[in-house]
C-alpha positions, 0 to 999 in steps of 0.5 A, a space after each residue: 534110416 528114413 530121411 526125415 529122422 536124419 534130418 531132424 537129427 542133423 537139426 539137432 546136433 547143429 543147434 546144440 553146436 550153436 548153444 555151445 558156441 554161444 554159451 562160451 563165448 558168453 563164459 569167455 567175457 565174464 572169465 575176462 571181466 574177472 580176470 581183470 577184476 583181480 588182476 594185480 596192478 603195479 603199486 597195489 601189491 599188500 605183501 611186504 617184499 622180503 629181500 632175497 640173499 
């Protein structure tokens, strides 16, 4: 295998790792902010409680 072709190769596979990690961690934040969106906070629940024998 010619070393030019490998390099090139390496370059590639590192990049698309980079793009990766960025697009998780980008993903990773806006499944945070959802997740705190509709979170259930104390007092704002709509279901009635149902007393349990």
């Amino acid at each position: 295998m010619n070393y030019p072709l490998a390099g090139l190769i390496i370059i590639v596979v590192i990049a698309g790792i980079i793009i990766l990690i960025k697009r998780n961690q980008k993903d990773k934040t806006s499944f945070e902010k959802q997740l705190d969106n509709t979170e259930i906070h104390p007092g704002t629940d709509d279901e009635p409680k149902t007393k349990q024998d």
